[in-house]
C-alpha positions as CSV (number, residue, x, y, z in Angstrom):
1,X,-53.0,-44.1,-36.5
2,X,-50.7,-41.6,-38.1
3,X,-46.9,-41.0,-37.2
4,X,-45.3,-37.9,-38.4
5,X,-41.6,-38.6,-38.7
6,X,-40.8,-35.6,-39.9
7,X,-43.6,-32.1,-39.3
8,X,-43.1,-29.3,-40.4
9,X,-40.6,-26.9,-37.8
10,X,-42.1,-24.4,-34.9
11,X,-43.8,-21.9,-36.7
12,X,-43.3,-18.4,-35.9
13,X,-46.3,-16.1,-37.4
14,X,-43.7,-13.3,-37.9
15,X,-43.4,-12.7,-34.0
16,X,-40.0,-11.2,-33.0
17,X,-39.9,-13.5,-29.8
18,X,-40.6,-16.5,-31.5
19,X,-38.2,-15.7,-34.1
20,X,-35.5,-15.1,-31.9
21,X,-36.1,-18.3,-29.8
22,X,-36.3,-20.4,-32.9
23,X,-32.7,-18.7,-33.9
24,X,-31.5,-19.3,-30.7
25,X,-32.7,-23.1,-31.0
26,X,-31.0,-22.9,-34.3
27,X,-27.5,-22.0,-33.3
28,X,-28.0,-24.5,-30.8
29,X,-28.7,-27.3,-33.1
30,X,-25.3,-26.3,-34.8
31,X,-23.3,-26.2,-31.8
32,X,-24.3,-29.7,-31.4
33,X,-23.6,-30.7,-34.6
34,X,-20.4,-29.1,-34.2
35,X,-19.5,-31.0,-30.9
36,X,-20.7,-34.6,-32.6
37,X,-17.9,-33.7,-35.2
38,X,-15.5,-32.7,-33.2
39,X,-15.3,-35.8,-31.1
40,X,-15.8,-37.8,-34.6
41,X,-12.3,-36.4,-34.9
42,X,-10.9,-36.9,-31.2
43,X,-12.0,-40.7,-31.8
44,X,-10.0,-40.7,-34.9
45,X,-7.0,-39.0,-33.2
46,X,-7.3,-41.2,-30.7
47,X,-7.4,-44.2,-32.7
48,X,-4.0,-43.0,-34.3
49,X,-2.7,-42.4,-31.6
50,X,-2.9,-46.1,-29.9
51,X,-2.4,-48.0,-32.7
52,X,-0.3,-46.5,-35.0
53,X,2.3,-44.5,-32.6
54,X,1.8,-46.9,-30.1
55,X,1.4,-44.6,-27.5
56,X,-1.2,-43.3,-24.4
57,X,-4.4,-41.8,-24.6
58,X,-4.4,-38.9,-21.8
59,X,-7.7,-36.7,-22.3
60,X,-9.4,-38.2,-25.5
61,X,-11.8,-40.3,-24.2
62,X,-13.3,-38.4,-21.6
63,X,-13.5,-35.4,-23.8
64,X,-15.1,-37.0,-26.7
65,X,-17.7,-38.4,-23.5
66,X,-18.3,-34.8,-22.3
67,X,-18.6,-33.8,-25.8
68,X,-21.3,-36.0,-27.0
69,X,-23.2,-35.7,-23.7
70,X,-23.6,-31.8,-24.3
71,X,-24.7,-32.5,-28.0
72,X,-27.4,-34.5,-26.8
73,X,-28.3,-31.7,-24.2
74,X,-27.7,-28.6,-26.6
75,X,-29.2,-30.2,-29.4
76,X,-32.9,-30.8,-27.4
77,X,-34.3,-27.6,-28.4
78,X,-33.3,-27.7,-32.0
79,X,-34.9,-31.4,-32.0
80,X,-38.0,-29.6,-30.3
81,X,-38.2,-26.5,-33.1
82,X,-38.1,-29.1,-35.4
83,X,-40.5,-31.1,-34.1
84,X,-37.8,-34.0,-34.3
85,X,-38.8,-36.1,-31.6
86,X,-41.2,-39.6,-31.9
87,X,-44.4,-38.4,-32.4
88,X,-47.8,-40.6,-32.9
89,X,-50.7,-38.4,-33.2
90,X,-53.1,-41.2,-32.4
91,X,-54.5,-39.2,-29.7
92,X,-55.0,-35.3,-31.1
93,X,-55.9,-36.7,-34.6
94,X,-59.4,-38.5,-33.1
95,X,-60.1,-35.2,-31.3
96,X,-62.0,-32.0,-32.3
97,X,-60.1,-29.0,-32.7
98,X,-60.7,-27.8,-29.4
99,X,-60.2,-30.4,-27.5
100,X,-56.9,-31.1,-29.4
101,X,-55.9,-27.3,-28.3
102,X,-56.6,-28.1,-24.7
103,X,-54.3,-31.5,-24.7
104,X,-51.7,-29.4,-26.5
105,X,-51.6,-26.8,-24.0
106,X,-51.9,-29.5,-21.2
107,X,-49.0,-31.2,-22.9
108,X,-47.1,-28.5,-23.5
109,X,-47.4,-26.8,-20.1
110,X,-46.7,-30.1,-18.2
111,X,-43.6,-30.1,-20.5
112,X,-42.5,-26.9,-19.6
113,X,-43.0,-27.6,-15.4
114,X,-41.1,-30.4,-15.5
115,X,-38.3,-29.0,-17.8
116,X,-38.3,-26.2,-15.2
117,X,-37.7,-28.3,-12.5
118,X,-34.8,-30.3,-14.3
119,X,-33.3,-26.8,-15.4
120,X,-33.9,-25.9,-11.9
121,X,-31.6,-29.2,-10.1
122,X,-29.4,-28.9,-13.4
123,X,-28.2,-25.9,-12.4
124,X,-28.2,-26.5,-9.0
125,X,-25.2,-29.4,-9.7
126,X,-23.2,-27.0,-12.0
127,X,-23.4,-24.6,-9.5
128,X,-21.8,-26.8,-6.6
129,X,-19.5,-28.5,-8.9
130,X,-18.5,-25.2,-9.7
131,X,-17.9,-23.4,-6.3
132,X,-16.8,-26.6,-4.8
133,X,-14.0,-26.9,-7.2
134,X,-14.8,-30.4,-8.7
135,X,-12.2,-32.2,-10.8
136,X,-12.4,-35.5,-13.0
137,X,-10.3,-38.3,-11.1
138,X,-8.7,-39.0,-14.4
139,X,-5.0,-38.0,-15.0
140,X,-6.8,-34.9,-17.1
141,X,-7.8,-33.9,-14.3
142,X,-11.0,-31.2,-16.1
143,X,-12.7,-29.4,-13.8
144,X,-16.3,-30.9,-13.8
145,X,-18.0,-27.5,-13.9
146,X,-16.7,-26.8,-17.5
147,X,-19.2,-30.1,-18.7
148,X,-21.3,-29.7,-16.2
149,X,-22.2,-26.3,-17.8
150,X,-24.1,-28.4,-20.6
151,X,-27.0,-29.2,-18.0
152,X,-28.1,-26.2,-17.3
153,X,-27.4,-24.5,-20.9
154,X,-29.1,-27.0,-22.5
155,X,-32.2,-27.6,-20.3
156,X,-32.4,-23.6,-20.2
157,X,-32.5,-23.3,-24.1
158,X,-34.8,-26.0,-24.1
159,X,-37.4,-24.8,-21.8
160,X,-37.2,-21.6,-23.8
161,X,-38.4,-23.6,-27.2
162,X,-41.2,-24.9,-25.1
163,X,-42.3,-21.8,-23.7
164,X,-42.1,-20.3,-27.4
165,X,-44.0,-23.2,-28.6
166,X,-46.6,-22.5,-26.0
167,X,-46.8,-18.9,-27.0
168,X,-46.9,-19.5,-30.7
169,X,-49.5,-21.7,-29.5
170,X,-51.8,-19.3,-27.7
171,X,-51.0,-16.2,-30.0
172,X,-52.4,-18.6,-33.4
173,X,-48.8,-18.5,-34.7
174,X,-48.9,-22.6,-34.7
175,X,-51.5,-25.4,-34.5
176,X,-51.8,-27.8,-32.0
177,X,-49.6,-30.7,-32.7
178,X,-48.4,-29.0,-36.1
179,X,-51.9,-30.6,-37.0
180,X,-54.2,-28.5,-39.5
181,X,-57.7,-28.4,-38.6
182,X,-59.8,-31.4,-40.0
């Protein structure tokens, strides 16, 4: 049994699509980072705030909540270009090559219907958050559809990384699994 911590990233063959998706996934990946270290530094504000002026926290906390929670969601297709997530290749490393083509495709495809359907209800919340006017019942007060926007952003971008993975996959761009041929 093999586990590949770390494969090489989406591979793009030179196709302008796949390109574009994988920049896409890119500036995502960023914007996540970005978010992680801006609520790195809310905390720390925080912190100073509490202990050493003595004083309230008003909208630190939640923010630096909402913050990480769309990191983790903007960051998925970054982690998914970069073929970041737990991967044991048990499985498509016993098969032939076709076979291990077919199970990507499967997996891939399976991937993409049910990242549709969360996209789908994802955007379905923001949307009534959104035109219902939902607030936070914290003295902040944030309207929920500002966060809320992270669902739908985030599963979309990621469901565009797996449909470019599937494409690079049927156009020969990238192997199945990332695995060369054996």
């Amino acid at each position: 049994m093999a586990t590949q911590l770390s494969a090489a990233p989406a591979r793009t063959g030179g196709n302008p699509f796949l390109r574009i998706v994988n920049g896409i996934s890119t500036v995502a990946g960023w914007t996540a980072a970005a978010m992680i270290l801006t609520s790195v530094f809310i905390t720390c504000q925080m912190i100073f705030v509490r202990f050493v002026l003595n004083q309230s926290t008003v909208w630190q906390t939640e923010a630096v909540i909402f913050l990480m929670v769309a990191s983790t969601l903007i960051g998925l297709p970054y982690v998914q270009r970069m073929r970041g997530h737990v991967n044991v290749d048990l499985i498509p490393l016993a098969l032939a090559p076709r076979p291990r083509f077919a199970l990507a495709l499967l997996t891939l495809g399976l991937s993409i219907v049910v990242v549709a359907v969360m996209f789908w209800y994802a955007y379905d919340f923001w949307h009534l958050a959104w035109a219902r006017g939902w607030k936070s019942e914290t003295v902040w007060a944030v309207r929920l559809w500002i966060p809320y926007l992270a669902l739908p952003v985030g599963f979309g971008l990621f469901l565009l990384q797996l449909i470019a993975d599937f494409a690079a996959l049927l156009i020969g761009a990238d192997k199945p699994f990332g695995l060369e041929n054996s």
